[in-house]
PDB file with one MODEL, atoms N, CA, C and O in Angstrom:
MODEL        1
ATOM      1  N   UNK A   1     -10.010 -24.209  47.179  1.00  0.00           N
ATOM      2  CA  UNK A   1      -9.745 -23.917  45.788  1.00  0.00           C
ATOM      3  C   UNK A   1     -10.560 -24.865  44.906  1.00  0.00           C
ATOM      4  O   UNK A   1     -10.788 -26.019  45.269  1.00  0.00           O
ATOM      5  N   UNK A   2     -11.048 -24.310  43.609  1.00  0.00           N
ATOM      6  CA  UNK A   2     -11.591 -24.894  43.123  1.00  0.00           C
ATOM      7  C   UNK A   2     -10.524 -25.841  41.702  1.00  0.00           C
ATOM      8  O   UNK A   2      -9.410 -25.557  41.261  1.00  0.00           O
ATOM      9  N   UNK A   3     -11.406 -26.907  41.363  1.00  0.00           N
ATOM     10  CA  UNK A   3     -11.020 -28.064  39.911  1.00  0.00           C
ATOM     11  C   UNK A   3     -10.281 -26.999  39.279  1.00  0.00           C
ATOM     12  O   UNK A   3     -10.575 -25.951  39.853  1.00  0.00           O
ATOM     13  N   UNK A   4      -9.277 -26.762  38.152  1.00  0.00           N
ATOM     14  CA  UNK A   4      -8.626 -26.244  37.528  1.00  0.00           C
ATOM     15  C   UNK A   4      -9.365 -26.284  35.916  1.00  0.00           C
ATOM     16  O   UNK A   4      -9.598 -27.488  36.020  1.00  0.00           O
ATOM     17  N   UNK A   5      -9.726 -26.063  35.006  1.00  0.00           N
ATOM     18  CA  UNK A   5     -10.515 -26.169  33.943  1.00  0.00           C
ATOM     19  C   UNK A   5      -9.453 -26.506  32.834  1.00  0.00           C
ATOM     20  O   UNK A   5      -8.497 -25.733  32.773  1.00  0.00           O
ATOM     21  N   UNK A   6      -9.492 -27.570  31.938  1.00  0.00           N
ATOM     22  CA  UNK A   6      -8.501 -27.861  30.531  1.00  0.00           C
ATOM     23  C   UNK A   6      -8.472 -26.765  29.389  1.00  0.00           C
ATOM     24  O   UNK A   6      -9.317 -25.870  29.388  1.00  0.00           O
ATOM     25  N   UNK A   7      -7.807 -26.819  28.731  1.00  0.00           N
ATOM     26  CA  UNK A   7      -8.373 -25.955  27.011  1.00  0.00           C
ATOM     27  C   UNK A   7      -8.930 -26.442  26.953  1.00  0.00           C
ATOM     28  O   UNK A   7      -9.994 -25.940  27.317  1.00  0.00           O
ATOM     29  N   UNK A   8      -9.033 -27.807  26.520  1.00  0.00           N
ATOM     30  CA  UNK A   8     -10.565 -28.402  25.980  1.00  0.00           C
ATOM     31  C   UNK A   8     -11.570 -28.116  26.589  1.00  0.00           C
ATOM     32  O   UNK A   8     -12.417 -27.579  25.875  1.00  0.00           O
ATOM     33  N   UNK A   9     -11.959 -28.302  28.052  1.00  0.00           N
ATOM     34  CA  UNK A   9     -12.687 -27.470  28.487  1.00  0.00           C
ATOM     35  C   UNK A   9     -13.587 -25.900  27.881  1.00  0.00           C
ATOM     36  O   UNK A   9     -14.685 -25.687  27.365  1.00  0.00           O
ATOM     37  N   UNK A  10     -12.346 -25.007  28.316  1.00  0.00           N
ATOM     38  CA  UNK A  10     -12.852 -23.958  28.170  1.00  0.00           C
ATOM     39  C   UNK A  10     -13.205 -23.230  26.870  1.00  0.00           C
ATOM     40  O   UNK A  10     -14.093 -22.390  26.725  1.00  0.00           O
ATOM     41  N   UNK A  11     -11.949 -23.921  25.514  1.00  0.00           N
ATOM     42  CA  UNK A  11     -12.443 -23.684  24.349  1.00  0.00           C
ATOM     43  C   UNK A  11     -13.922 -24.256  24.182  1.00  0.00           C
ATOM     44  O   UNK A  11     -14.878 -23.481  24.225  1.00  0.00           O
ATOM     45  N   UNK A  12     -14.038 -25.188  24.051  1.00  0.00           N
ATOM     46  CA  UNK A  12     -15.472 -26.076  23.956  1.00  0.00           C
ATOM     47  C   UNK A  12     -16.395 -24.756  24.591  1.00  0.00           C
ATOM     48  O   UNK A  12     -17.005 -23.950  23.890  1.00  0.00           O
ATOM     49  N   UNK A  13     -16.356 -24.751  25.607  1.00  0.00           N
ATOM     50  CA  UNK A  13     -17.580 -23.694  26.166  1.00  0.00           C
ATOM     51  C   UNK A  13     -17.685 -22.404  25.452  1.00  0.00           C
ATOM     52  O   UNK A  13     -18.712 -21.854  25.051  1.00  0.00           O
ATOM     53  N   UNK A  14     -16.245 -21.942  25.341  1.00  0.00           N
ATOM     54  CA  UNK A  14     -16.119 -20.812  24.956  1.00  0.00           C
ATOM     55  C   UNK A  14     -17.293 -20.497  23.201  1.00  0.00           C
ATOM     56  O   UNK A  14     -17.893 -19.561  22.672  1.00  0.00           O
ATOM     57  N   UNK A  15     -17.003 -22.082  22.920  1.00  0.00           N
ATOM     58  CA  UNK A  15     -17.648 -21.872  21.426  1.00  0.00           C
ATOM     59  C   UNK A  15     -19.157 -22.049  21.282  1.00  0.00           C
ATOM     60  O   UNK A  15     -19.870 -21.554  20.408  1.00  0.00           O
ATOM     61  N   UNK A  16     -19.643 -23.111  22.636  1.00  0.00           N
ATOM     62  CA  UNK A  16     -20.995 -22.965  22.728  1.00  0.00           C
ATOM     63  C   UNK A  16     -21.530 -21.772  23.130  1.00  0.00           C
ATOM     64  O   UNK A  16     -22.538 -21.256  22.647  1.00  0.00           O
ATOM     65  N   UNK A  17     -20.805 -21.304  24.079  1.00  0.00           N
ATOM     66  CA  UNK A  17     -21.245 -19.868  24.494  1.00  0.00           C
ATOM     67  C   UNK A  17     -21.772 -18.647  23.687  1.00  0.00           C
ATOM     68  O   UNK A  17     -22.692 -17.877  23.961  1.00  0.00           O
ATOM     69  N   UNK A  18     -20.632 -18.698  22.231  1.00  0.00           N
ATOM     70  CA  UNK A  18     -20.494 -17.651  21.531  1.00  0.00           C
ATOM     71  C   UNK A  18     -21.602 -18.284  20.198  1.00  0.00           C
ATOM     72  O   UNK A  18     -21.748 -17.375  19.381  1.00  0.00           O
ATOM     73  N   UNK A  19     -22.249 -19.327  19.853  1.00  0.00           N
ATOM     74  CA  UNK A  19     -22.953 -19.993  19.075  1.00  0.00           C
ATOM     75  C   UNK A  19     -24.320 -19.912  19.575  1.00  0.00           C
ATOM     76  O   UNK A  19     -25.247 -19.419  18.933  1.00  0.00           O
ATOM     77  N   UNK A  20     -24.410 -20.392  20.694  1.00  0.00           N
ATOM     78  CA  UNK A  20     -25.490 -20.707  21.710  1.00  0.00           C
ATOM     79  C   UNK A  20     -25.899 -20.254  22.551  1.00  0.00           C
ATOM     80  O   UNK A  20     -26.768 -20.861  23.176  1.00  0.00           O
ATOM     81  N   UNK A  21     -25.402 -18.775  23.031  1.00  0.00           N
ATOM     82  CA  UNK A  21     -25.554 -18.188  24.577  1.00  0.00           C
ATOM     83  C   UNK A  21     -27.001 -18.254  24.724  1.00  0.00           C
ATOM     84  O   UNK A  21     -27.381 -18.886  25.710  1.00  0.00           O
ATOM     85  N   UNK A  22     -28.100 -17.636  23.806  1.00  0.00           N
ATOM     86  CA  UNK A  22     -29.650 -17.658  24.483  1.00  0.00           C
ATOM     87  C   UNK A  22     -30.170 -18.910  24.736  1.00  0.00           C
ATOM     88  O   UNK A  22     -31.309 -19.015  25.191  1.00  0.00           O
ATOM     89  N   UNK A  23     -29.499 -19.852  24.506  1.00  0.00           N
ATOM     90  CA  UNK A  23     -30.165 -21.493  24.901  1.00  0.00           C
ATOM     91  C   UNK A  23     -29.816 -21.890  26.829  1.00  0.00           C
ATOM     92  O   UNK A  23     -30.335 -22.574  27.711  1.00  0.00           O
ATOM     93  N   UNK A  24     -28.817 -21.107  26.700  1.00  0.00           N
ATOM     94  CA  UNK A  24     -28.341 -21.583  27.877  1.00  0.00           C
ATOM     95  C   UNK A  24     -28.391 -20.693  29.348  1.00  0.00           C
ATOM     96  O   UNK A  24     -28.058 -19.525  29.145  1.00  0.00           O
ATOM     97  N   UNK A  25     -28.745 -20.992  30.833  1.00  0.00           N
ATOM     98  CA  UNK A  25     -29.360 -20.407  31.743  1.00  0.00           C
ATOM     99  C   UNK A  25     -28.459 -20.584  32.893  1.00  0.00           C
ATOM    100  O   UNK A  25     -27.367 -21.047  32.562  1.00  0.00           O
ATOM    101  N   UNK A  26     -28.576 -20.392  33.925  1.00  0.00           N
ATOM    102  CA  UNK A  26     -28.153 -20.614  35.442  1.00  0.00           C
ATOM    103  C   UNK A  26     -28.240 -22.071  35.603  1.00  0.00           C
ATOM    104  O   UNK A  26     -27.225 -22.671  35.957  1.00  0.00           O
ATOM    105  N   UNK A  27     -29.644 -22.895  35.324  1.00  0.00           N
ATOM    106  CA  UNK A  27     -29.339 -24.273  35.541  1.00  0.00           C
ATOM    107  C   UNK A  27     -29.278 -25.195  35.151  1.00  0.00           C
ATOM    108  O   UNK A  27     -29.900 -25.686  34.209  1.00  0.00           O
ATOM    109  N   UNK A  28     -27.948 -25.925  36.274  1.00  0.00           N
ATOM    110  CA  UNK A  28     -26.981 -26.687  35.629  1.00  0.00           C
ATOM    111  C   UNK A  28     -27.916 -27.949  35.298  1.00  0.00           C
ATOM    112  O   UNK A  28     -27.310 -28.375  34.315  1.00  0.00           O
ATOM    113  N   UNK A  29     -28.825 -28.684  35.449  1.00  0.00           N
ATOM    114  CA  UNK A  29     -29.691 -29.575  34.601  1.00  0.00           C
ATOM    115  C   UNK A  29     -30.080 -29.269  33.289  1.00  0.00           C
ATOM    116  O   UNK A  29     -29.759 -29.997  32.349  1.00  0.00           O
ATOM    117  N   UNK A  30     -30.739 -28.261  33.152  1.00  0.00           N
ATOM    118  CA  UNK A  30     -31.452 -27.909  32.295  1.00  0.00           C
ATOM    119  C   UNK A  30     -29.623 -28.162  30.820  1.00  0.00           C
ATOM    120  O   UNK A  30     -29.370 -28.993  29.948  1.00  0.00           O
ATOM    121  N   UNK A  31     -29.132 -27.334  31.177  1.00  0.00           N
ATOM    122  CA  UNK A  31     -27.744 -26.739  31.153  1.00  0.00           C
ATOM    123  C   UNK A  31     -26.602 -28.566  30.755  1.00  0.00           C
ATOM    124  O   UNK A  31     -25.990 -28.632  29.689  1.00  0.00           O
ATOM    125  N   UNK A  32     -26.566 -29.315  31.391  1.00  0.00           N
ATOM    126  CA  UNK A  32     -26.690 -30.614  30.868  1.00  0.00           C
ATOM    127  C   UNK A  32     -27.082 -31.408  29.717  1.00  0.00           C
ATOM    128  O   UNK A  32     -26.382 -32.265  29.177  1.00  0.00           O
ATOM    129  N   UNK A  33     -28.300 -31.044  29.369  1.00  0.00           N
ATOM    130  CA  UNK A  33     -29.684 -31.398  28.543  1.00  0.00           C
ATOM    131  C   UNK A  33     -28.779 -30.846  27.159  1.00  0.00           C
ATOM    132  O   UNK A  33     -28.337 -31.631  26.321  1.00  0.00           O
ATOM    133  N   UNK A  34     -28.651 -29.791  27.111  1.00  0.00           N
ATOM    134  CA  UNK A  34     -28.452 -28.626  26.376  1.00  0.00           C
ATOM    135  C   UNK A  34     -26.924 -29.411  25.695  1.00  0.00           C
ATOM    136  O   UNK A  34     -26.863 -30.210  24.761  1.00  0.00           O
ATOM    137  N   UNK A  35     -26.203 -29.056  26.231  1.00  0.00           N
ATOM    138  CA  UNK A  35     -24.913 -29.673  26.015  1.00  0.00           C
ATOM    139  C   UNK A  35     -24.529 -30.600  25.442  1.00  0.00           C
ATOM    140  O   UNK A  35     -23.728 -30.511  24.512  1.00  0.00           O
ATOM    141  N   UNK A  36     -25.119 -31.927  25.959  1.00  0.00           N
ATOM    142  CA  UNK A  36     -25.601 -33.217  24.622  1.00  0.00           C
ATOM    143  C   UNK A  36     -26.152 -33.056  23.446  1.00  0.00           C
ATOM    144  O   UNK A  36     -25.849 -33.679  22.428  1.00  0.00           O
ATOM    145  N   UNK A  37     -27.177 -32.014  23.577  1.00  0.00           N
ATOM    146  CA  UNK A  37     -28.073 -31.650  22.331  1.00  0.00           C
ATOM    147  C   UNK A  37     -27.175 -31.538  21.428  1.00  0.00           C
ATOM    148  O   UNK A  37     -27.260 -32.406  20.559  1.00  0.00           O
ATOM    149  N   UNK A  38     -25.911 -30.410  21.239  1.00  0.00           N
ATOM    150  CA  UNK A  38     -25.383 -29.602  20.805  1.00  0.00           C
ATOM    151  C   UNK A  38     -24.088 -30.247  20.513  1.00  0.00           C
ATOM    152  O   UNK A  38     -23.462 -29.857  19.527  1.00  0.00           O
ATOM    153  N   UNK A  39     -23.692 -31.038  21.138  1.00  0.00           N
ATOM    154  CA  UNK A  39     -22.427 -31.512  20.894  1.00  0.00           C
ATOM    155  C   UNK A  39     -22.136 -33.103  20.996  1.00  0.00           C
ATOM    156  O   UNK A  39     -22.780 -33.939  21.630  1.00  0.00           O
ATOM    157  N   UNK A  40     -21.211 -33.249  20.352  1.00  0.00           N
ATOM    158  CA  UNK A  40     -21.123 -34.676  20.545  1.00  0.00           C
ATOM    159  C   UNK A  40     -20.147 -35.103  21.870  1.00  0.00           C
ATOM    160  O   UNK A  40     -19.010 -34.941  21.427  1.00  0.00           O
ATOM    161  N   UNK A  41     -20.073 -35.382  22.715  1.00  0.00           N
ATOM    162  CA  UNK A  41     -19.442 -35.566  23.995  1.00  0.00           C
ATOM    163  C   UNK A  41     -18.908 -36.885  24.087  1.00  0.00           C
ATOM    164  O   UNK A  41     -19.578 -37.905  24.250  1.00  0.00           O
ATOM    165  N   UNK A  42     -17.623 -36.814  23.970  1.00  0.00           N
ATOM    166  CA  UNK A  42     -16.582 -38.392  24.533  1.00  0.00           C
ATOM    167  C   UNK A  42     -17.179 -39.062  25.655  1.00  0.00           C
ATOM    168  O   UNK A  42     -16.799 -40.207  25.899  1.00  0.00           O
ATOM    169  N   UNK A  43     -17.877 -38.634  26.228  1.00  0.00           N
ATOM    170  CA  UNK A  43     -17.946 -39.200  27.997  1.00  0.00           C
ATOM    171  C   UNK A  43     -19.190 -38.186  29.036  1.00  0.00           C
ATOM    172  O   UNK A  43     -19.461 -37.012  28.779  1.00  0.00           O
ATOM    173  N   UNK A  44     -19.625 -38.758  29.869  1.00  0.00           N
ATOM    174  CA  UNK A  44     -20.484 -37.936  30.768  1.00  0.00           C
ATOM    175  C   UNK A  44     -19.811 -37.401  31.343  1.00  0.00           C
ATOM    176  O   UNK A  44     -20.189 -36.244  31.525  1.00  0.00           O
ATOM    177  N   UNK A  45     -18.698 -37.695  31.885  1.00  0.00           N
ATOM    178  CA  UNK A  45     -18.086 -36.739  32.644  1.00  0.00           C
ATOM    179  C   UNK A  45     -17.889 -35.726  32.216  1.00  0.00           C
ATOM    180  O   UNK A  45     -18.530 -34.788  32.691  1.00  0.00           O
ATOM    181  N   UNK A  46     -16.902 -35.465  31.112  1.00  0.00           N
ATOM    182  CA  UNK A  46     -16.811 -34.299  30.758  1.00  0.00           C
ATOM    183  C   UNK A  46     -17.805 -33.419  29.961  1.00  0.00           C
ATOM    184  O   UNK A  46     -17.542 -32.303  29.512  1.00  0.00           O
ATOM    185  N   UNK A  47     -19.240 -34.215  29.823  1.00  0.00           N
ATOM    186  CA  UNK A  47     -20.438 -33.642  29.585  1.00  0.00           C
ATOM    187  C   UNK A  47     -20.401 -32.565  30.833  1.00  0.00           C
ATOM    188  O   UNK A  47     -20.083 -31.380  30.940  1.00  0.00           O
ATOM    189  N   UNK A  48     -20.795 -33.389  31.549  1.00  0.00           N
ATOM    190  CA  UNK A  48     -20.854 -32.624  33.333  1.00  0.00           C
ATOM    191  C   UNK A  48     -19.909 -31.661  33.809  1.00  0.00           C
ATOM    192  O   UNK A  48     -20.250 -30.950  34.754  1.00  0.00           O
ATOM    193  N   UNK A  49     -18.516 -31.496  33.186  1.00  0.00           N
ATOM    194  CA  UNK A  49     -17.580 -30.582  33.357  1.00  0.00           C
ATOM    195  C   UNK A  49     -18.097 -29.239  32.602  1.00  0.00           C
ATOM    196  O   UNK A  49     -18.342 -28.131  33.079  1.00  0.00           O
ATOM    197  N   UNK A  50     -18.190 -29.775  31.075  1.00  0.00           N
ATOM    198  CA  UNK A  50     -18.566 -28.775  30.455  1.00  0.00           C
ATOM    199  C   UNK A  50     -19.910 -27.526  30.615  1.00  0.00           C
ATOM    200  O   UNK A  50     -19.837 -26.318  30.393  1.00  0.00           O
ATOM    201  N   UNK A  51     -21.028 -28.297  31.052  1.00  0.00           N
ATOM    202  CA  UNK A  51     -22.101 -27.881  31.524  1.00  0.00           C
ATOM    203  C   UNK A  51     -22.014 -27.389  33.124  1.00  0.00           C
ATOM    204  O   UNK A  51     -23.115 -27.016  33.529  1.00  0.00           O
ATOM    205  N   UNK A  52     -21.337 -27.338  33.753  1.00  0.00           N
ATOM    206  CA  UNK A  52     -21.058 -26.821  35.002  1.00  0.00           C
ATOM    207  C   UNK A  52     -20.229 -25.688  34.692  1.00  0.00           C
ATOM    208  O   UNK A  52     -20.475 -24.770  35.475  1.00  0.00           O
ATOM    209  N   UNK A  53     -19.112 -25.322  33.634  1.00  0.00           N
ATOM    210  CA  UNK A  53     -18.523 -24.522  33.769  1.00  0.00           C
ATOM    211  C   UNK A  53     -19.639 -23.518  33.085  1.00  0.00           C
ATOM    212  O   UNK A  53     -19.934 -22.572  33.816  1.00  0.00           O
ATOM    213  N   UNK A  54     -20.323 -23.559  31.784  1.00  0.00           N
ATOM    214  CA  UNK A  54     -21.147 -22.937  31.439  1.00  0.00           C
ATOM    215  C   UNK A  54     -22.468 -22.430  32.328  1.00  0.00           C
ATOM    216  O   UNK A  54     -23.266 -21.554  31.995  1.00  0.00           O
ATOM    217  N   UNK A  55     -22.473 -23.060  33.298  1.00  0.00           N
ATOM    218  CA  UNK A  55     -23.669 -22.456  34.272  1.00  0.00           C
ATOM    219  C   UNK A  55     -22.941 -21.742  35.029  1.00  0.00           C
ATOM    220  O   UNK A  55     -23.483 -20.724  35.462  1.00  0.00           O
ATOM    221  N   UNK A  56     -21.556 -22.003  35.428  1.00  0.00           N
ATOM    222  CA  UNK A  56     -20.962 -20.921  36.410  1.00  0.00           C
ATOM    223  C   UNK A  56     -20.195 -19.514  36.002  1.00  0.00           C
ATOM    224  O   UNK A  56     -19.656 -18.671  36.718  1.00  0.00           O
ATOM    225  N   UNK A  57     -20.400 -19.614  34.232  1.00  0.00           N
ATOM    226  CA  UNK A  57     -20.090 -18.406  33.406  1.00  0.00           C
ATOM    227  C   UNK A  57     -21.701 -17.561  33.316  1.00  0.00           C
ATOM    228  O   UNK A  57     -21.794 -16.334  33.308  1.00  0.00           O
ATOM    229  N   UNK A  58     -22.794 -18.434  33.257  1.00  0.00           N
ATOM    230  CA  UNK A  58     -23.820 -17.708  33.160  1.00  0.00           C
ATOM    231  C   UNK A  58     -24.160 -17.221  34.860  1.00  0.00           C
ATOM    232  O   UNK A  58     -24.311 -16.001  34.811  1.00  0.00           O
ATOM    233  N   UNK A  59     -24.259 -17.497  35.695  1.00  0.00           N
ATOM    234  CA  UNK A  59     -24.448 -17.165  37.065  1.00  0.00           C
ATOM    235  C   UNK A  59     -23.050 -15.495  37.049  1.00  0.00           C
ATOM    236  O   UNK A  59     -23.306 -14.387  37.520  1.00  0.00           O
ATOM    237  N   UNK A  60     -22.166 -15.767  36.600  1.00  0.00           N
ATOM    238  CA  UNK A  60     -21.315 -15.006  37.085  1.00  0.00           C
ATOM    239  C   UNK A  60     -21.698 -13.509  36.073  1.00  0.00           C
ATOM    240  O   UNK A  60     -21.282 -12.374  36.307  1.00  0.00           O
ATOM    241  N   UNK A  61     -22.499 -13.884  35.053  1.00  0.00           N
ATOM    242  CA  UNK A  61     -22.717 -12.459  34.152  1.00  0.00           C
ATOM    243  C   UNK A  61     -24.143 -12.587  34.823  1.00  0.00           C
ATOM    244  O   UNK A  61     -23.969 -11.689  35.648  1.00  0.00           O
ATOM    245  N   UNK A  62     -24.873 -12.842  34.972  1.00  0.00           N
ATOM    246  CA  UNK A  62     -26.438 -12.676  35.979  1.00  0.00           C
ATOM    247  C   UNK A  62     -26.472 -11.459  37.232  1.00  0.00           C
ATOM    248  O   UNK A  62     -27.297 -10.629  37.614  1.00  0.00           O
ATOM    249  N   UNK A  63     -24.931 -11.912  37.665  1.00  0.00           N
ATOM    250  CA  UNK A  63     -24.789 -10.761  38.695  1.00  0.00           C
ATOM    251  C   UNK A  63     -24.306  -9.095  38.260  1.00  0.00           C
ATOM    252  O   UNK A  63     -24.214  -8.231  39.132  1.00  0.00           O
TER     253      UNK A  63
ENDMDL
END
């Protein structure tokens, strides 16, 4: 089973997603980069949360 995702989490994405979707791709580096750009982030970690869930929303509409 996979990490469980927060609201904060998923709102956050949800809003880059819907602001930002053509910036953002399958990878999760690039996808990282992006995320800082755009937002101001408490912490790397949850940089890295956020940008992982957004690459695994874009991989999952790719298919």
């Amino acid at each position: 089973m996979g990490r469980i995702k927060t609201r904060l989490v998923k709102a956050v994405t949800q809003q880059l997603l819907e602001e930002h979707r053509d910036r953002f791709n399958t990878n999760y580096e690039d996808n990282k980069i992006k995320v800082s750009e755009l937002i101001e982030v408490q912490s790397k970690k949850l940089r890295n949360i956020i940008a992982g869930y957004v690459t695994r929303i874009m991989k999952s509409q790719a298919k």
